[in-house]
C-alpha positions in Angstrom: 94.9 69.4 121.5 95.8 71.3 118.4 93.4 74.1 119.1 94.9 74.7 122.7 98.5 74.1 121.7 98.2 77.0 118.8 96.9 79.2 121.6 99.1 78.8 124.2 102.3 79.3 121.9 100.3 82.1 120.3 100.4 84.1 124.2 104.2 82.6 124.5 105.4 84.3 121.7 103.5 87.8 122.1 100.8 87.4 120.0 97.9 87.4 122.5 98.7 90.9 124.4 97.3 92.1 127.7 96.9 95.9 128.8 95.4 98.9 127.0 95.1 98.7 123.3 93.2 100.9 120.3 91.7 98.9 117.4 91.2 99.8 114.0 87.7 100.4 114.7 88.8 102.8 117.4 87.8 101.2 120.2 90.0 100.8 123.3 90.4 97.1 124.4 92.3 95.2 127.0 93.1 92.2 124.8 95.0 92.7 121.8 95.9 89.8 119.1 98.9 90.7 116.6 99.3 87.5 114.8 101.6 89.2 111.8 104.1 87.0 114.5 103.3 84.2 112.9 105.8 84.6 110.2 109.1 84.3 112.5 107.4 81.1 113.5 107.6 78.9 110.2 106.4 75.8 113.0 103.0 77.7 114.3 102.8 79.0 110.8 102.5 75.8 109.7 100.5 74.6 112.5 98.2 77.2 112.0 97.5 76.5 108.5 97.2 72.5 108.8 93.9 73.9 111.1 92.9 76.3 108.6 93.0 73.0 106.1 91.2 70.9 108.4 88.4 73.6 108.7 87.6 73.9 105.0 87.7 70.7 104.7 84.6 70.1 107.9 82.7 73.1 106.6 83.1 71.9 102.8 84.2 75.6 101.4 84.7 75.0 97.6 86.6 77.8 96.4 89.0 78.5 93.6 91.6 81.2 94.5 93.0 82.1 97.9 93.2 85.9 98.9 94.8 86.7 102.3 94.1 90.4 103.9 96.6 92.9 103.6 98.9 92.5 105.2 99.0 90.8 108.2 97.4 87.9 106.6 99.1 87.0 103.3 101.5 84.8 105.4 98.5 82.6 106.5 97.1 82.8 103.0 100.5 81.1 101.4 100.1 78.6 104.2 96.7 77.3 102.8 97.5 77.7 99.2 100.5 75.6 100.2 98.2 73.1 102.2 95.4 72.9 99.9 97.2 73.0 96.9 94.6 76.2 95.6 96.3 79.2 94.1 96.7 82.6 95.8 96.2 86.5 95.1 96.1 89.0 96.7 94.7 92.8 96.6 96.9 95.9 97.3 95.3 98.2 99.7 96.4 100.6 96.8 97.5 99.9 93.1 101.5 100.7 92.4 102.3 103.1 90.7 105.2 101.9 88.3 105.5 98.7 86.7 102.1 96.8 86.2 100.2 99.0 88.5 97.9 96.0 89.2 95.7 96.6 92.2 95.3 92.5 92.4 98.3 90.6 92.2 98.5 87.1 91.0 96.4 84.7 88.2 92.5 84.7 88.8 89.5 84.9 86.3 86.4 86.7 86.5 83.4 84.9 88.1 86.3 82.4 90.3 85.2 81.7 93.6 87.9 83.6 96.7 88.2 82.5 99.7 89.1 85.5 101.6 91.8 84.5 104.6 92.4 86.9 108.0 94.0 86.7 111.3 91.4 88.5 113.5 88.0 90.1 113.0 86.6 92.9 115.1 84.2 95.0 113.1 85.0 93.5 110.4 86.3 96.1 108.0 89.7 94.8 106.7 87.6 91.9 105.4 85.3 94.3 104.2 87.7 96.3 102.2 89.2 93.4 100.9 85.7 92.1 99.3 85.3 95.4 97.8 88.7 95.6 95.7 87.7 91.4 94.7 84.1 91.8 93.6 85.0 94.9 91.6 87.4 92.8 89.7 84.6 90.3 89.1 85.3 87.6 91.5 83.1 86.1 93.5 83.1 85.7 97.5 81.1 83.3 99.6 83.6 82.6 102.6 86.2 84.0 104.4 88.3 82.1 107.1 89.7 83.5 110.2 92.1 82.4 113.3 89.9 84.4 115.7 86.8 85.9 116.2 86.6 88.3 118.8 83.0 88.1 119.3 82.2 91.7 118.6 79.9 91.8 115.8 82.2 91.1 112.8 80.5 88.0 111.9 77.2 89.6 111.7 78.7 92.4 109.8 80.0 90.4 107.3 77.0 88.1 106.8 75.1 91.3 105.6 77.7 91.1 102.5 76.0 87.6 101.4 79.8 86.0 103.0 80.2 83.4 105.5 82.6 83.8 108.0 84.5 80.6 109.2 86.7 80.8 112.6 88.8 78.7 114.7 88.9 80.5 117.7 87.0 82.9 120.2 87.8 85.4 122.6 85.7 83.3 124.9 87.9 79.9 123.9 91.3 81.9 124.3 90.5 83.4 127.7 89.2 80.1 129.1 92.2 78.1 127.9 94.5 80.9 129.3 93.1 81.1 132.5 93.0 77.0 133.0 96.9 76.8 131.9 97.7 79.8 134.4 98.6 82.1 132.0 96.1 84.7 133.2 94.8 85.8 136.4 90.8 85.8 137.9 91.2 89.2 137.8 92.3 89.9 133.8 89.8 87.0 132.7 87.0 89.0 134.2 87.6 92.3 133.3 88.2 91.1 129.5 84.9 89.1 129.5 83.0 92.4 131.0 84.6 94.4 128.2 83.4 91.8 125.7 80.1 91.9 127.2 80.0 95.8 126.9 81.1 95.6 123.3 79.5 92.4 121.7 78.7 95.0 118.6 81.4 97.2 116.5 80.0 99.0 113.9 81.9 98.8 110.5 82.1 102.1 109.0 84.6 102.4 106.3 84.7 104.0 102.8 83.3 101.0 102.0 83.0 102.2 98.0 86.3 103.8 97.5 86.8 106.3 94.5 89.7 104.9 92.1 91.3 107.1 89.8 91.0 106.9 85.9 94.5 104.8 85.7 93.8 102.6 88.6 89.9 102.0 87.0 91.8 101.1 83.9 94.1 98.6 85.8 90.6 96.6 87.3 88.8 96.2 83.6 89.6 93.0 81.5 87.6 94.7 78.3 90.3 96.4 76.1 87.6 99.4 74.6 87.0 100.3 78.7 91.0 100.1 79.4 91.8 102.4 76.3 89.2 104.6 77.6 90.7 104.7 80.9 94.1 105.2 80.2 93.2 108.4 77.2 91.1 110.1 80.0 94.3 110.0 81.9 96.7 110.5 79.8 94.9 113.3 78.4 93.3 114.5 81.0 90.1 114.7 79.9 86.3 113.3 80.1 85.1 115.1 77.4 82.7 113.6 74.3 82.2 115.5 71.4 78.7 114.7 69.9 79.5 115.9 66.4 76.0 116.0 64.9 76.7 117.7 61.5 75.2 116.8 58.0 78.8 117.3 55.9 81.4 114.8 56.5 84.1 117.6 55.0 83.2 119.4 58.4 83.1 116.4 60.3 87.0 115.8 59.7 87.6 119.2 60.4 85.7 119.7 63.6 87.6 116.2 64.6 91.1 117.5 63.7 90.3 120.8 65.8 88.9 119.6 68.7 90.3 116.3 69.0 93.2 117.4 71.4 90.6 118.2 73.8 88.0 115.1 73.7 88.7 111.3 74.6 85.2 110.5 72.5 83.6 111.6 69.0 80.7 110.4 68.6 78.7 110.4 65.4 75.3 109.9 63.8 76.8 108.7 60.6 73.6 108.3 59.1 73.0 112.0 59.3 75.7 112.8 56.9 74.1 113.9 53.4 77.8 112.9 51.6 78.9 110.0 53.1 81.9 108.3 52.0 83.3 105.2 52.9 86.8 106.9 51.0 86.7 109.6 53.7 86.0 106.9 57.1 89.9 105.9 56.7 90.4 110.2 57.1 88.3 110.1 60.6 90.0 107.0 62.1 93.5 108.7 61.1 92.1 111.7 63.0 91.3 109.5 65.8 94.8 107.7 66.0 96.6 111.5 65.6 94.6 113.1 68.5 94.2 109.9 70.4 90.7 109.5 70.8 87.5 106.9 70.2 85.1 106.8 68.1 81.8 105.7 69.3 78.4 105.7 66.7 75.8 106.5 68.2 73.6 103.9 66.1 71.4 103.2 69.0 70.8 99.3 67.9 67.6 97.5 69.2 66.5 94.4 66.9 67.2 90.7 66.8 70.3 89.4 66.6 70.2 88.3 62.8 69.5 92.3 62.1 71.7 94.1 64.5 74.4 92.0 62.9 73.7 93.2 59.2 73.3 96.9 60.7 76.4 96.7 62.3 78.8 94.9 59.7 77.0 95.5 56.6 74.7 98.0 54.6 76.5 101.5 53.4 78.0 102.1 56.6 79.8 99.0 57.7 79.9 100.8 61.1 81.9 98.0 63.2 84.8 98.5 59.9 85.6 101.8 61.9 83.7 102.7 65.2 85.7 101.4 68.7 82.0 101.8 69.9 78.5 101.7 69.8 75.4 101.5 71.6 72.3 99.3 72.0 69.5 99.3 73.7 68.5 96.6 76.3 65.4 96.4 75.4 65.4 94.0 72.7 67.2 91.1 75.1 70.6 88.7 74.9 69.7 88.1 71.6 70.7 92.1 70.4 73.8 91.8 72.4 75.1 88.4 71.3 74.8 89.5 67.7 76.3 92.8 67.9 79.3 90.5 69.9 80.0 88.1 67.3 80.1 90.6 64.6 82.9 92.4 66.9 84.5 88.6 67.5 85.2 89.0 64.0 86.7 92.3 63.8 90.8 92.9 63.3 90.7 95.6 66.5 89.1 95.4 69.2 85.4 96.4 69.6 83.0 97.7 72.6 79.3 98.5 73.7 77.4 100.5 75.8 73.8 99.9 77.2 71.2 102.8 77.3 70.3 102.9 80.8 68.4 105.8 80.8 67.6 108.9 78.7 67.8 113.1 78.8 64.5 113.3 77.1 61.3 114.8 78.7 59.0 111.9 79.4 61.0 108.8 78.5 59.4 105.9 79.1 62.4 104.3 80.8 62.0 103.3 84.2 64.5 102.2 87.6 63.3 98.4 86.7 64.4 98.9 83.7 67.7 100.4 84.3 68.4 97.9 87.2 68.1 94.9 84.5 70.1 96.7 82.1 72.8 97.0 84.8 72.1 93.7 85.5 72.6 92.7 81.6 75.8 94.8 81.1 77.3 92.7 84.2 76.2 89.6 82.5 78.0 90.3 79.3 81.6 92.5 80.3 83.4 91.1 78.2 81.5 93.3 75.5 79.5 95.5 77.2 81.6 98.3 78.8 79.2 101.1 80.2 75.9 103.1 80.0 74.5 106.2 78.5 72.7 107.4 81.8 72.0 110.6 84.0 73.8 109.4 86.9 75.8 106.5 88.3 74.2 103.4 87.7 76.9 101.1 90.2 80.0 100.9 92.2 81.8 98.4 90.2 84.4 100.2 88.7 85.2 98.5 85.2 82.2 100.3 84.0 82.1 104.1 82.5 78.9 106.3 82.8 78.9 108.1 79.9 76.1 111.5 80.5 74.3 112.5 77.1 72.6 116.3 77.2 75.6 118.8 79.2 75.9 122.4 78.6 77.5 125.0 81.3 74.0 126.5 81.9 71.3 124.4 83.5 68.4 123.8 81.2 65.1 122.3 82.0 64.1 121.6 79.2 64.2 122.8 75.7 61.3 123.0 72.7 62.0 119.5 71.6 62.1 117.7 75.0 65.9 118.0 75.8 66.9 118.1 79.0 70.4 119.5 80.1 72.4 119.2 83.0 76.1 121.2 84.1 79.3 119.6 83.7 79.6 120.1 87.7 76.5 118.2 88.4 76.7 115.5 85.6 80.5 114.5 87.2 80.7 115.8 90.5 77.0 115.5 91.7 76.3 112.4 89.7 79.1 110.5 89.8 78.9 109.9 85.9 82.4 109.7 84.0 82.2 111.2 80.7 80.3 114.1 79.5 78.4 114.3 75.7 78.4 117.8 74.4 77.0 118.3 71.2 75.2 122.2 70.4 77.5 124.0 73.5 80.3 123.1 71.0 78.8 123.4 67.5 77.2 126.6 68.0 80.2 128.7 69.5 81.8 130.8 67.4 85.1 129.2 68.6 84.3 125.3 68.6 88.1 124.2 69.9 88.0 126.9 72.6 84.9 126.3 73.8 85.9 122.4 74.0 89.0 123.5 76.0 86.3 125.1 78.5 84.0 121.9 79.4 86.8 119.6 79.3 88.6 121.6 82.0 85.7 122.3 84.3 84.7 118.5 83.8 88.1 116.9 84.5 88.4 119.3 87.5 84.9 118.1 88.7 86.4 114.8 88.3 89.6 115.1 90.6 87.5 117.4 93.0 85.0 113.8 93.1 88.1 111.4 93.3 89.4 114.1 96.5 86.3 113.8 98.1 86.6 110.1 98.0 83.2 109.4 98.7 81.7 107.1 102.1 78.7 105.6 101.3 77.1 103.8 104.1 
């Protein structure tokens, strides 16, 4: 009796609508369901979540956090969080631009289990665009609960996704309830169930992986290296990594000092330097806080944990003492990672690392298995592991920076020792990849800060021509 008393007060007070009608999807239907009502009714509102309720509670969805669609649904999302005593976010279709900026509002933690709440699916997409914004923020989605299905392929749509879609009504159950009340004629049931008929599959074509900007990527990330990252590459406006390979650490500081205003990254090869000091490491980082950049060594670590520690903390170098970053290869397992992470547990700021994906050198012995599992590792561990050193973009989760070694302005094949190069335009724009590495294309013009200026404009301009473009992939 529930079921048919929600529906016929649902087509009493407007919220089951016959005539002509465009859905989001674009298609043109006679039946149209605006349940965004349901808020001037506090009793159907609260009718219509004691079902919801009832629902989980038969199809035993375990869930931690409740996220309601934007908008329509957040109503119906507060009524089960109020009913089921589970708390409640929500994500912004975009992030605000003052205050927080958050793009997900409310208290969650990465890995909880959302149950995704909507009115109505179609196609399929608002659920779809929804699930996006929540596994990019690392929470995970098995379920989503609806009012109404309208029996046009949604389901299916969504069940591609890996989620289960709950509902507790059809088209077919709405029109048959209607018609046996007298609240619709022979005449509109038929021509509704011959348009459902026609259309029993919607397509759900969306920008499914939507482009976020720099400051709205640095809203998503819980690791604080990645979120400094972000917000200097905006702030600055730049992508731009000087690899300052030089053997004098007296011209180290002064390349720094020149061409920090232009980079967001320096990275080193501090073992490269004939006069290293540890005196003169306090001078770089002062560099780095003045010109508001990161320091990332390029060390490269790939041992067992016991020796990645003592490379990173100890020895003449003491690199985690002064580097935001390194890097490590995946190679040598957990093991390399969870040392190099409790040496940076220990450290007074925090610390970050990057996994090397893939390589720029001719006939690397890296391969896509290999890079999928160190995806697949750097997922694992995100509270440490920020990134990758690859050629191109390695995922669509946004907390992560793809960082592109082996960039000069003019497209190289290869050079005498295996080096491969690549354009700024293709590296960003082509590739998708976040930050460029330039090394020589810098150290070997006569005007090293000028020549900075150069690839960090054309490779933040290949960035905001990317972020315009605002890619569909299907």
């Amino acid at each position: 009796m529930e079921i048919e008393e929600l529906i016929e007060e649902l087509f009493n007070i407007g919220c089951i609508k016959f005539g002509e009608f465009t859905l989001k999807s674009g298609l043109k239907s006679p039946v149209y369901f605006d349940l965004r009502l349901l808020i001037s009714y506090p009793k159907l509102l609260l009718l219509a979540s004691k079902i919801f309720s009832k629902k989980i509670s038969e199809s035993s969805i375990e869930f931690d956090v409740i996220c309601g669609v934007p908008y329509g649904a957040i109503s119906l999302a507060t009524g089960v969080s109020l009913e089921t005593n589970k708390p409640m976010i929500f994500k912004r279709k975009d992030a605000k631009a003052h205050g927080t900026k958050n793009l997900i509002e409310g208290i969650y933690k990465i890995d909880d289990r959302c149950l995704i709440v909507d009115d109505v699916i179609t196609s399929g997409i608002s659920i779809l665009e929804t699930l996006e914004g929540l596994k990019q923020a690392g929470i995970k989605i098995s379920d989503a609960l609806v009012i109404l299905d309208r029996e046009q392929g949604g389901i299916e749509n969504i069940a591609r996704h890996n989620v289960k879609v709950h509902s507790i009504l059809k088209t077919s159950d709405v029109l048959e309830i209607l018609h046996k009340k007298n609240k619709i004629n022979d005449a509109t049931l038929q021509d509704t169930q011959h348009f459902l008929n026609k259309n029993k599959r919607v397509p759900a074509s969306f920008n499914e992986i939507k482009e976020y900007s720099f400051e709205e990527r640095g809203e998503l990330t819980k690791n604080p290296i990645a979120k400094k990252c972000f917000q200097i590459m905006a702030l600055k406006q730049t992508n731009l990594c000087f690899s300052a390979d030089v053997d004098s650490f007296d011209k180290l500081l002064k390349l720094a000092d020149e061409i920090g205003p232009h980079i967001c990254i320096l990275k080193t090869h501090i073992d490269i330097l004939k006069d290293f000091n540890m005196d003169k490491i306090q001078s770089l980082v002062d560099l780095s806080i003045k010109h508001n950049f990161l320091i990332f060594e390029d060390r490269k670590f790939a041992d067992i944990g016991n020796t990645v520690k003592s490379q990173y903390d100890g020895g003449i170098y003491k690199i985690s003492k002064w580097s935001n970053f390194i890097n490590a290869h995946s190679i040598a397992g957990s093991g390399c990672i969870q040392g190099l992470r409790e040496v940076a547990s220990q450290c007074i700021e925090p610390r970050g690392c990057i996994l090397i994906a893939q390589l720029s050198s001719k006939n690397n012995l890296i391969d896509q298995n290999y890079t999928d599992r160190t995806v697949q590792m750097a997922e694992e561990n995100s509270d440490f592991i920020f990134g990758f050193i690859c050629q191109k973009k390695l995922t669509n989760n946004p907390t992560f920076i793809h960082i592109t070694p082996g960039v000069q302005f003019k497209h190289i094949s290869e050079e005498s020792l295996g080096q491969q190069y690549t354009t700024p335009e293709m590296a960003v724009f082509e590739n998708k990849c976040d930050v460029i590495v330039v090394g020589r294309g810098i150290l070997n013009s006569d005007d090293p800060a000028n020549m900075a200026s150069r690839y960090k404009i054309i490779a933040y301009d290949s960035y905001l021509k990317r972020l315009s473009r605002n890619f569909i992939e299907k």
